[in-house]
py3Dmol code that shows the C-alpha trace and the ligand (Angstrom):
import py3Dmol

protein = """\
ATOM      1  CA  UNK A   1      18.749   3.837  12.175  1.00  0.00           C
ATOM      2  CA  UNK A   2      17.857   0.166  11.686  1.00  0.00           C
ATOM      3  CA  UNK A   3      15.466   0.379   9.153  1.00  0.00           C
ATOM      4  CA  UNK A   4      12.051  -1.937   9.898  1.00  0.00           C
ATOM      5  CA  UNK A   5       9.194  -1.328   7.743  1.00  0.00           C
ATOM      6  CA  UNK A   6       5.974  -2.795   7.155  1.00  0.00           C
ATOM      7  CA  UNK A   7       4.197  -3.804   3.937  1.00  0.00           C
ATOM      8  CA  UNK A   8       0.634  -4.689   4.298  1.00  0.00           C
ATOM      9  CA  UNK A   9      -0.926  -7.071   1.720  1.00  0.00           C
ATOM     10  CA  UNK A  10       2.602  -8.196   0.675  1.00  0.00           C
ATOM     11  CA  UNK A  11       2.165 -11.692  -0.782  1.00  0.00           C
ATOM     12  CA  UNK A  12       1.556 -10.366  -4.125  1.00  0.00           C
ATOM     13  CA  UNK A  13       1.334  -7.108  -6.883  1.00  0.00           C
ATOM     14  CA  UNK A  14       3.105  -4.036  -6.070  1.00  0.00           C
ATOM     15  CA  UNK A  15       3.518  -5.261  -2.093  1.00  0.00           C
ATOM     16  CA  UNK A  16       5.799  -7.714  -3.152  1.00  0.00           C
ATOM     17  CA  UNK A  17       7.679  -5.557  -5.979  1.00  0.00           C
ATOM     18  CA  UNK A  18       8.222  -2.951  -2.684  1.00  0.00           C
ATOM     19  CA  UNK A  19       9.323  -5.770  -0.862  1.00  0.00           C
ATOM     20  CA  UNK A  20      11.840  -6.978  -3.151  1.00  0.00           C
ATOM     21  CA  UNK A  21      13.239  -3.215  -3.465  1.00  0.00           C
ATOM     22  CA  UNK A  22      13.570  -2.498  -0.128  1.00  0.00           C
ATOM     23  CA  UNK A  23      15.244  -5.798   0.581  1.00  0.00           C
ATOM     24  CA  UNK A  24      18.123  -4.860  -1.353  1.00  0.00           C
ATOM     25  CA  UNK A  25      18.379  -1.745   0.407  1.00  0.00           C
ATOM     26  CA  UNK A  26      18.666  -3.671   2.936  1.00  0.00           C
ATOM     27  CA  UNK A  27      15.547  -3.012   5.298  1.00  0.00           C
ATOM     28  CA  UNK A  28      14.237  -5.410   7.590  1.00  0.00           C
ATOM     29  CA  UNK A  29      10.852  -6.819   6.263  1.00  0.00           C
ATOM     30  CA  UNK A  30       7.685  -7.463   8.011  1.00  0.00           C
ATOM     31  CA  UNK A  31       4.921  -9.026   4.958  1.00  0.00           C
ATOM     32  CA  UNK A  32       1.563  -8.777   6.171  1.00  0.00           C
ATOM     33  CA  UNK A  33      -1.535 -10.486   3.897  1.00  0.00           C
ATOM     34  CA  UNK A  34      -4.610 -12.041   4.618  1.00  0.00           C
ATOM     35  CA  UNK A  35      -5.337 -15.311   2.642  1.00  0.00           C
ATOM     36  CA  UNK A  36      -2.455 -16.545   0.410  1.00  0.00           C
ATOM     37  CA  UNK A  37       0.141 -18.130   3.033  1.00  0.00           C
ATOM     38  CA  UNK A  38       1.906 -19.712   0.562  1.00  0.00           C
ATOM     39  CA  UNK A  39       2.699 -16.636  -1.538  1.00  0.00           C
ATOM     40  CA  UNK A  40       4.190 -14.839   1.733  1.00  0.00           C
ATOM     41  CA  UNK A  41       6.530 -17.290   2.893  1.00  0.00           C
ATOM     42  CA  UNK A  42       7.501 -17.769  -0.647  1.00  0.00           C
ATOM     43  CA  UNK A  43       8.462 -14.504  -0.876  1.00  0.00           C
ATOM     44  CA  UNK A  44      10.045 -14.361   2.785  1.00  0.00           C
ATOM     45  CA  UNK A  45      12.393 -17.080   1.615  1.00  0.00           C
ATOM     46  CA  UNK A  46      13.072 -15.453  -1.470  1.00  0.00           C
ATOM     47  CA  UNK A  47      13.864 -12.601   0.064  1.00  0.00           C
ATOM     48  CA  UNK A  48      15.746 -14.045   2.898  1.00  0.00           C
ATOM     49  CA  UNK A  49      17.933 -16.358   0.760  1.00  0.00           C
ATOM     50  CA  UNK A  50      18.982 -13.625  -1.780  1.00  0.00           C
ATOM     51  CA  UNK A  51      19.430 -10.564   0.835  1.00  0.00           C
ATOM     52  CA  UNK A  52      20.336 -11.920   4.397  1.00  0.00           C
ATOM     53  CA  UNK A  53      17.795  -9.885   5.663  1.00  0.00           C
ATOM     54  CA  UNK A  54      15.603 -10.478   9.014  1.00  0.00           C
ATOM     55  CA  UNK A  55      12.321 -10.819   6.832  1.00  0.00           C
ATOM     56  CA  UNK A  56       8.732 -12.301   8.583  1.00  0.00           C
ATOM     57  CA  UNK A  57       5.260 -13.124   7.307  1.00  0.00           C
ATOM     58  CA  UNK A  58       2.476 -12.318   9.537  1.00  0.00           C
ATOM     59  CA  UNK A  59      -1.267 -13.281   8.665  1.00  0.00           C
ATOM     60  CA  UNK A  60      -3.579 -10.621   9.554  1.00  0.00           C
ATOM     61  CA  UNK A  61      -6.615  -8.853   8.544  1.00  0.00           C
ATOM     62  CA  UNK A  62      -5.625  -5.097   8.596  1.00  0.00           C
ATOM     63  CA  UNK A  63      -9.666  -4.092   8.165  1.00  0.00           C
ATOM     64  CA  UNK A  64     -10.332  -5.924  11.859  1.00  0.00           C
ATOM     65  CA  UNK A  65      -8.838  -3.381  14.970  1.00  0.00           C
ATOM     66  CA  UNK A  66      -7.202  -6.053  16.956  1.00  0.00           C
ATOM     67  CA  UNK A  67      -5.956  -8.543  14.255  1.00  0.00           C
ATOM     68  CA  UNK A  68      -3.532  -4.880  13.650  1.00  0.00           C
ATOM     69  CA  UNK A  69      -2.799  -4.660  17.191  1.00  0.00           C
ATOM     70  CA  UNK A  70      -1.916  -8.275  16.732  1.00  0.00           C
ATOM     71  CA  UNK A  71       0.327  -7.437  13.611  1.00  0.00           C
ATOM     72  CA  UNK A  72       1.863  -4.636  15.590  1.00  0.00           C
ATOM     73  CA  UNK A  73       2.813  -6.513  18.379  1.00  0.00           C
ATOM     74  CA  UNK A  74       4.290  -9.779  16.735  1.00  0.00           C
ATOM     75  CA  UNK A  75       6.218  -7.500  15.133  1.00  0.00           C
ATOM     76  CA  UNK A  76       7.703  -5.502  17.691  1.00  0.00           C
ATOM     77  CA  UNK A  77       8.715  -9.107  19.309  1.00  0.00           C
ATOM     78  CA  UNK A  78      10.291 -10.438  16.227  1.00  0.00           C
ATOM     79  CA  UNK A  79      11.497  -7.188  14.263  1.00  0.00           C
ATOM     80  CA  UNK A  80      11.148  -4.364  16.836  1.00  0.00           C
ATOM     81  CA  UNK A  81       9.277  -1.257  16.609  1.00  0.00           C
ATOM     82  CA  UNK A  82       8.776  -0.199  13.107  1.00  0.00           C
ATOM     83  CA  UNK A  83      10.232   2.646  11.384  1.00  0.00           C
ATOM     84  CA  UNK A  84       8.845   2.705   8.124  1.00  0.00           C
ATOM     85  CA  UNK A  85       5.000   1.897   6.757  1.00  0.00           C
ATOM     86  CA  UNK A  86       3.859   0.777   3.338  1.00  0.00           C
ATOM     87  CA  UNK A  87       0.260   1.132   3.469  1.00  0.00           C
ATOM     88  CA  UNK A  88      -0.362  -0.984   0.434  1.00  0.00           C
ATOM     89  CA  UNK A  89      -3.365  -3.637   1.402  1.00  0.00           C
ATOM     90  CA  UNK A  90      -6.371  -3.060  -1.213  1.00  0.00           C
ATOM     91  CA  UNK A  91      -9.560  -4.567  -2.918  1.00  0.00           C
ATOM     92  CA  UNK A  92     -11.306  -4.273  -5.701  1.00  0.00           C
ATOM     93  CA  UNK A  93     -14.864  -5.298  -6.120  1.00  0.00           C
ATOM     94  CA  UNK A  94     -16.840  -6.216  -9.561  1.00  0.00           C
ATOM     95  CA  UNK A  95     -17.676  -3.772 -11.851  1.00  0.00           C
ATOM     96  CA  UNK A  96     -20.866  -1.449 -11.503  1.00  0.00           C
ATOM     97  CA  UNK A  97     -22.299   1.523 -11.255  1.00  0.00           C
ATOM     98  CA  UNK A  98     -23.026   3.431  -8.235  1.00  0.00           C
ATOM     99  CA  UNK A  99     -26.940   3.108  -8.828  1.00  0.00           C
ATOM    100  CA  UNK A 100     -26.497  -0.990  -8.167  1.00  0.00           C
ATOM    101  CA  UNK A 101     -24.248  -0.492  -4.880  1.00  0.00           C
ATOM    102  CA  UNK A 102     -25.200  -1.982  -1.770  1.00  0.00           C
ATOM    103  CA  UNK A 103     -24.400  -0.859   1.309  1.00  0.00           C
ATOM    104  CA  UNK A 104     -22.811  -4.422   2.388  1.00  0.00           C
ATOM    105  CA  UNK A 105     -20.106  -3.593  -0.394  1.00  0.00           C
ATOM    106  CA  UNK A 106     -19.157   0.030   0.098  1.00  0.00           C
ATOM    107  CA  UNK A 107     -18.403  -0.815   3.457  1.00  0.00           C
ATOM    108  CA  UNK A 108     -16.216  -3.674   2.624  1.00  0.00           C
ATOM    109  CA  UNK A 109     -14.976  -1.503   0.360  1.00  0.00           C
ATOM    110  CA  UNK A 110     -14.088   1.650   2.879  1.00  0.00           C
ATOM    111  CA  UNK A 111     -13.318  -1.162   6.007  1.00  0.00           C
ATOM    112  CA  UNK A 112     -10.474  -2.877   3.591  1.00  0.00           C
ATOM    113  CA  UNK A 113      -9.393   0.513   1.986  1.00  0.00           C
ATOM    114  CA  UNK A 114      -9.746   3.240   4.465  1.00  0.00           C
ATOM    115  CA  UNK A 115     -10.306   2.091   8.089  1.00  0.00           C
ATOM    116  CA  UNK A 116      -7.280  -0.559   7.610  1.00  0.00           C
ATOM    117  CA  UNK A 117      -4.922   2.355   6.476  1.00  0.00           C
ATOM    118  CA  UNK A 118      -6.386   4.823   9.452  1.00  0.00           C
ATOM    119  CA  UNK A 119      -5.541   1.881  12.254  1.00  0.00           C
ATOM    120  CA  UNK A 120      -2.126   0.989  10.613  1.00  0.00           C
ATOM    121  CA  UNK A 121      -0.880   4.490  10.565  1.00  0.00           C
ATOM    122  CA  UNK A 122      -2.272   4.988  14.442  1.00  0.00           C
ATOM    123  CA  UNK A 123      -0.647   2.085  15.159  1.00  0.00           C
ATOM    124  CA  UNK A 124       3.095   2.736  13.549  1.00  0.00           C
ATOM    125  CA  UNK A 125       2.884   6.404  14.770  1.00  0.00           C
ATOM    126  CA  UNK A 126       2.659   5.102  18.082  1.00  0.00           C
ATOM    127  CA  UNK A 127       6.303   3.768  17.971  1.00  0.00           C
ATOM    128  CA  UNK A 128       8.016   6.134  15.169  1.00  0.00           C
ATOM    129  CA  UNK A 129      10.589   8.523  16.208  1.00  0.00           C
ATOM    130  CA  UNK A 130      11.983  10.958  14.331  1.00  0.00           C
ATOM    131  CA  UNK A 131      13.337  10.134  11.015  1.00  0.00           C
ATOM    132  CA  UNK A 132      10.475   7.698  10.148  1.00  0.00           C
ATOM    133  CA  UNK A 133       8.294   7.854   7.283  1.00  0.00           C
ATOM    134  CA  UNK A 134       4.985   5.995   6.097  1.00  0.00           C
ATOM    135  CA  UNK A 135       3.868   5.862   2.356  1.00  0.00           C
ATOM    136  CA  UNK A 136      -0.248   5.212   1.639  1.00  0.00           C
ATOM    137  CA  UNK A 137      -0.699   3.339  -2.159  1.00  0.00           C
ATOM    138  CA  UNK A 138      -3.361   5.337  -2.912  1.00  0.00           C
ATOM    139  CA  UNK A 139      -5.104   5.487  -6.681  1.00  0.00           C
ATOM    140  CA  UNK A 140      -4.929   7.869  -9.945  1.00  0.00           C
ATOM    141  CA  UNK A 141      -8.719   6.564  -9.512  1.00  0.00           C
ATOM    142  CA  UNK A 142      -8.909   9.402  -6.906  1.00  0.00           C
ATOM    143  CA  UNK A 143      -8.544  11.669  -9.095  1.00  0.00           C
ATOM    144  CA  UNK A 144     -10.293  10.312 -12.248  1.00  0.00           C
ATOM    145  CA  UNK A 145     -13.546   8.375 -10.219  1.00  0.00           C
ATOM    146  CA  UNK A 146     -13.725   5.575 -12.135  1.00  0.00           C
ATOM    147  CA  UNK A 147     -17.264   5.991 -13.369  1.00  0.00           C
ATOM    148  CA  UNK A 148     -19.110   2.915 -14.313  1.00  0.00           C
ATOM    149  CA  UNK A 149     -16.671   0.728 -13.035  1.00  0.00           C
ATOM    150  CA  UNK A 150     -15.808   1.302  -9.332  1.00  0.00           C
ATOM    151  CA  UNK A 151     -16.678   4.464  -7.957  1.00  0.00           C
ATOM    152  CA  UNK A 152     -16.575   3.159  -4.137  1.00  0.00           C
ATOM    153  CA  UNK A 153     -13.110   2.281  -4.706  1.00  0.00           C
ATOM    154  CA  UNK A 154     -11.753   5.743  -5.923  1.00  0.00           C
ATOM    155  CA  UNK A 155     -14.223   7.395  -3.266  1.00  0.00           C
ATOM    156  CA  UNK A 156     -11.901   5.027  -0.348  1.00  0.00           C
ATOM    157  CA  UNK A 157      -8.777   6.009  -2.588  1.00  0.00           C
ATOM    158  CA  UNK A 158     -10.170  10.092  -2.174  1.00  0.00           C
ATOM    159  CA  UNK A 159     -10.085   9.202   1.621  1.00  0.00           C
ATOM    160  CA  UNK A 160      -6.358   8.154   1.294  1.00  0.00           C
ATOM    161  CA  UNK A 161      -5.401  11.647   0.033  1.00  0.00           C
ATOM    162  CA  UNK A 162      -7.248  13.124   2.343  1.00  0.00           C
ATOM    163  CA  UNK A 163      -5.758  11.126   5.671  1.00  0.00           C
ATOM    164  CA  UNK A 164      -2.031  11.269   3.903  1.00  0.00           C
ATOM    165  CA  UNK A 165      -2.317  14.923   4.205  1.00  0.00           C
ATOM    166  CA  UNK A 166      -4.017  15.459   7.738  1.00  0.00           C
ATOM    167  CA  UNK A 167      -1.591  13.039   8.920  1.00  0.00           C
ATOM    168  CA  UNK A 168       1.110  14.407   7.754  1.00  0.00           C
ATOM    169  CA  UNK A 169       0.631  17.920   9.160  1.00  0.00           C
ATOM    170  CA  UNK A 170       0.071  16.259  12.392  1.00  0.00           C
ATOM    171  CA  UNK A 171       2.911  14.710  12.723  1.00  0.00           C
ATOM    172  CA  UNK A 172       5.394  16.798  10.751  1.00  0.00           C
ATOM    173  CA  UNK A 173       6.504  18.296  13.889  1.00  0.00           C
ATOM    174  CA  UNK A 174       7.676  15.029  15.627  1.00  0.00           C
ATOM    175  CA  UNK A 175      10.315  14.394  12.106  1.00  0.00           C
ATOM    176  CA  UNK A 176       7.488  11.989  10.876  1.00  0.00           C
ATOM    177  CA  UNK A 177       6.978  12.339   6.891  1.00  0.00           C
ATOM    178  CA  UNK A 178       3.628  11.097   5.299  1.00  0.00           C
ATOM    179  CA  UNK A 179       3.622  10.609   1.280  1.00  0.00           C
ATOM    180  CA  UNK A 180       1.168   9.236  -1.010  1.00  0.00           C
ATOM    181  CA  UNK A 181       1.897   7.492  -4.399  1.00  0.00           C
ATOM    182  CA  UNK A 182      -1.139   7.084  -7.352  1.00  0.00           C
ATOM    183  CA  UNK A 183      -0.983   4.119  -9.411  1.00  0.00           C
ATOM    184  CA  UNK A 184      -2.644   4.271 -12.779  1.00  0.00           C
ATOM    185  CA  UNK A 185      -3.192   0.673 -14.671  1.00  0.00           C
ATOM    186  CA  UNK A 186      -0.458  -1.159 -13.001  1.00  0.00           C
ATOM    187  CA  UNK A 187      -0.597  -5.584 -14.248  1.00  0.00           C
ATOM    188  CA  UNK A 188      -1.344  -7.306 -11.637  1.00  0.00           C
ATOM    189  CA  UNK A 189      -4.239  -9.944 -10.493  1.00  0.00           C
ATOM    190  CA  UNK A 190      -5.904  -6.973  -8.796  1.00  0.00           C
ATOM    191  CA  UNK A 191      -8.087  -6.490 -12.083  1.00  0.00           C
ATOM    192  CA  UNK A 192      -9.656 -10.153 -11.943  1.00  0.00           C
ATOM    193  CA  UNK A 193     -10.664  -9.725  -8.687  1.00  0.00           C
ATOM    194  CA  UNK A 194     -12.913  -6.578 -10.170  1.00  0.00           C
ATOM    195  CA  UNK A 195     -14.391  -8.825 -12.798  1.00  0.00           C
ATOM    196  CA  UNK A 196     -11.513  -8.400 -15.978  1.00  0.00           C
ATOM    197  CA  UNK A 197      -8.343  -9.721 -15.951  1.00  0.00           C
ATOM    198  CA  UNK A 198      -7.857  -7.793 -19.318  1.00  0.00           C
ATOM    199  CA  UNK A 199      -8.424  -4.908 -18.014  1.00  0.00           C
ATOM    200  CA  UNK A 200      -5.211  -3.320 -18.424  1.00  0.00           C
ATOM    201  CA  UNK A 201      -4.652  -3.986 -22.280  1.00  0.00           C
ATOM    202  CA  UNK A 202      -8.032  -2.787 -22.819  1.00  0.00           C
ATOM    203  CA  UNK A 203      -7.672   0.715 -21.563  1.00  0.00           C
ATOM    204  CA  UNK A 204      -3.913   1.539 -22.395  1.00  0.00           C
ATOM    205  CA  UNK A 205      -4.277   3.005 -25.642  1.00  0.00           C
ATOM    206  CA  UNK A 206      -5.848   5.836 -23.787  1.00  0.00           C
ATOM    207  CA  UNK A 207      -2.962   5.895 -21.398  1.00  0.00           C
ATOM    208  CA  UNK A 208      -0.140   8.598 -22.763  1.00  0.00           C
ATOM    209  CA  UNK A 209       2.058   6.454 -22.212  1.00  0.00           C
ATOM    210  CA  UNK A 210       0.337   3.519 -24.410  1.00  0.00           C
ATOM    211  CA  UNK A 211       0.625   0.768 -21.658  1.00  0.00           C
ATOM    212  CA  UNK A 212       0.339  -0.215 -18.227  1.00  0.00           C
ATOM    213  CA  UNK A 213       2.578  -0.009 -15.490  1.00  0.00           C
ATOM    214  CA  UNK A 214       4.721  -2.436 -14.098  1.00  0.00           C
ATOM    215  CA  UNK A 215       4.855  -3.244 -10.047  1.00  0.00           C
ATOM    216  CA  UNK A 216       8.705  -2.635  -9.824  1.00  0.00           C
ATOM    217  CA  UNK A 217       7.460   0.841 -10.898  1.00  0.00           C
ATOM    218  CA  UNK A 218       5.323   1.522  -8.289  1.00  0.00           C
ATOM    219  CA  UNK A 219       7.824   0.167  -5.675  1.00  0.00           C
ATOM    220  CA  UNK A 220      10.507   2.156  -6.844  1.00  0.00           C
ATOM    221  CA  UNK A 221       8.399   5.916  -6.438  1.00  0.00           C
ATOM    222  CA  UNK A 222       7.421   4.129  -2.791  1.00  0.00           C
ATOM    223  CA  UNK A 223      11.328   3.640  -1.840  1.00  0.00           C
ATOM    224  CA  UNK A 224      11.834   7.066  -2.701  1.00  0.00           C
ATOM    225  CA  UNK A 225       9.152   8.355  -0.852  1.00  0.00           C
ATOM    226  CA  UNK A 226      10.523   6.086   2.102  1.00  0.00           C
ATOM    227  CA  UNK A 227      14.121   7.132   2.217  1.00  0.00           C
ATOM    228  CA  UNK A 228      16.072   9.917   3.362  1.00  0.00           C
ATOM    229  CA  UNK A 229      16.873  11.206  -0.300  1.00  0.00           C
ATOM    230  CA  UNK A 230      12.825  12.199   0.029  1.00  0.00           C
ATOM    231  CA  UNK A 231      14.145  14.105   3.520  1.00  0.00           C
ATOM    232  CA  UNK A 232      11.868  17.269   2.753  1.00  0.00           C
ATOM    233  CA  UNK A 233       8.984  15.539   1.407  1.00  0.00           C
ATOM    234  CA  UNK A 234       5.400  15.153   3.250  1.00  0.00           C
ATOM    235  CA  UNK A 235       2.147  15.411   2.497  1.00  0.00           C
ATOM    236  CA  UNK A 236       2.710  14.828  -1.020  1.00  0.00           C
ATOM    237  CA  UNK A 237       2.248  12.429  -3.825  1.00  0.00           C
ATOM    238  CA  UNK A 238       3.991  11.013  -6.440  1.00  0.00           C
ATOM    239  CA  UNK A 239       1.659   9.628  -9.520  1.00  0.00           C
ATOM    240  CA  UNK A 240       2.909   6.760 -11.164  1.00  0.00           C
ATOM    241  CA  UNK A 241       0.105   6.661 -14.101  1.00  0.00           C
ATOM    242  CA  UNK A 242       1.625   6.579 -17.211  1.00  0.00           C
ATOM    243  CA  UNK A 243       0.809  10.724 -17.621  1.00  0.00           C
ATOM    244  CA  UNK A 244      -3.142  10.123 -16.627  1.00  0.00           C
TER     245      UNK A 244
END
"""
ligand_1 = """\
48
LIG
P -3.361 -7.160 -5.477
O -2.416 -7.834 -6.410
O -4.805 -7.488 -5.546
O -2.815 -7.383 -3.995
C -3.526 -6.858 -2.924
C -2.998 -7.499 -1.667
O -3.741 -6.943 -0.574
C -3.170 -9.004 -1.630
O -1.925 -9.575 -1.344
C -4.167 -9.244 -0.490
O -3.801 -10.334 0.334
C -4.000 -7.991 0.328
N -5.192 -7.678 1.114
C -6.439 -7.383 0.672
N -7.260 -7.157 1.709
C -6.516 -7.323 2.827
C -6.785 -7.216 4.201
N -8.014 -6.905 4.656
N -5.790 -7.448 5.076
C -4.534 -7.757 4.653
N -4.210 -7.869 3.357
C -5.199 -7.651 2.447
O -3.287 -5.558 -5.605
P -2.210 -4.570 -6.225
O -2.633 -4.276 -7.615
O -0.841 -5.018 -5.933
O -2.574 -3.279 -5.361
C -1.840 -2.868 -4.233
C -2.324 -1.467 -3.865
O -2.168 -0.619 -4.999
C -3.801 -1.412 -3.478
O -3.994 -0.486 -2.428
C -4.461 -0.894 -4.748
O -5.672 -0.224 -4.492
C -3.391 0.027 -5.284
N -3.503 0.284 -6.720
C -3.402 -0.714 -7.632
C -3.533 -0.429 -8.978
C -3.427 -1.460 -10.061
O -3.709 -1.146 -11.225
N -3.061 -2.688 -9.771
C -3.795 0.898 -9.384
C -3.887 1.873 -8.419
C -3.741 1.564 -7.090
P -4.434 -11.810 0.169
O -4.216 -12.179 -1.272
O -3.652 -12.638 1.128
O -5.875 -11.662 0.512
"""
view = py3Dmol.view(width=600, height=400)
view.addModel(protein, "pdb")
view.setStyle({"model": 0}, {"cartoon": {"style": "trace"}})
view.addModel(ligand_1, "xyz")
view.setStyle({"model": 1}, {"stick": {}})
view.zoomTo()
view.show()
């Protein structure tokens, strides 16, 4: 099988470490993000120069219904129909607690996280045959809440889980696998955008581990996941937390 797979919100963090790693197992690369141009054609050149790999950047917001049916489409004409899925697009909004949340930024917050993830995975299903496989980036947050901090966030994270197991059992029948991997503290500029870029090196001595992850990490449990070696795998998870 030609392998085509997706990344959404590729331009930077762990969606370009996945990109890297699958480009040198040789898939052809579709990077999706939303603002930062310049950081996905960077990449695609990167990527194209070093692997000789069909490799595309394609500006869309995965939250909006048609700009995905957009995505889907360019792709199909440039690429052709995918056959694997990162769902990896996230956000992270400043730090509070629940008590102070508006209703403006939980559903930012669910749209971005959860709806984009829904539409993407209706949207690959659609073309997968058997053999195919989608991975959702979920959060250890799901698991731990995130109190004080960001509890919308690990509540849209919860609703990963949640639709990478459904999913999964619905499709299981038609050879389609759906896996989830957890993230703990991973460095990347995700943690400015919630309000502390030090975020990481504050909280790893109470990691087991004693520090945060690195994206390559991450990518590397998602390329499992993705592959054939993972051939009996769905509706699982893999957590990549440092032992949280
Ligand atoms: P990041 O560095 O902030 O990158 C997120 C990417 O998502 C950006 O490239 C951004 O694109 C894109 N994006 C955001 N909203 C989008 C939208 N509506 N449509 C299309 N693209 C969109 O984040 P990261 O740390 O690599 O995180 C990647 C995934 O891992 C997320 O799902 C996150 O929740 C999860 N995760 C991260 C950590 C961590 O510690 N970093 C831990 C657990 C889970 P633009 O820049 O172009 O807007």
């Amino acid at each position: 099988m030609n392998r085509i797979a997706l990344i959404t919100g590729g331009g930077r963090g762990i969606g370009t470490a996945t990109a890297r790693h699958l480009a040198r197992q040789g898939y052809q690369l579709c990077i999706n993000y939303r603002h930062d141009r310049g950081s996905a054609e960077a990449l695609v050149a990167e990527i194209r120069a070093q692997h000789s790999v069909p490799c595309i950047a394609v500006q869309a917001d995965v939250s909006v219904e048609a700009e995905v049916m957009r995505l889907f489409d360019e792709m199909d004409l440039r690429l052709g129909p995918i056959t694997h899925l990162v769902n990896n697009a996230g956000i992270l909004q400043p730090q509070m607690r629940v008590l102070e949340m508006s209703a403006e930024r939980i559903n930012k917050t669910l749209t971005t996280n959860v709806t984009s993830y829904f539409l993407c995975c209706r949207e690959a299903v659609r073309r997968m045959v058997p053999g195919c496989a989608i991975v959702n980036v979920s959060s250890a947050a799901a698991r731990l809440g995130s109190a004080g901090e960001y509890v919308d966030y690990a509540a849209s994270k919860g609703a990963i889980d949640v639709l990478t197991k459904g999913l999964s059992l619905e499709v299981a029948a038609q050879g389609i696998r759906v896996n989830g991997v957890r993230p703990g503290f991973i460095h990347t500029d995700m943690h400015a955008d919630g309000g502390e870029p030090g975020r990481v090196e504050r909280v790893k001595g109470n990691i087991p581990l004693l520090r945060g992850g690195q994206p390559a990490e991450v990518a590397a449990a998602i390329a499992w996941l993705l592959s054939d070696e993972a051939s009996y795998a769905t509706g699982t998870f893999i957590d990549v937390a440092g032992g949280r």
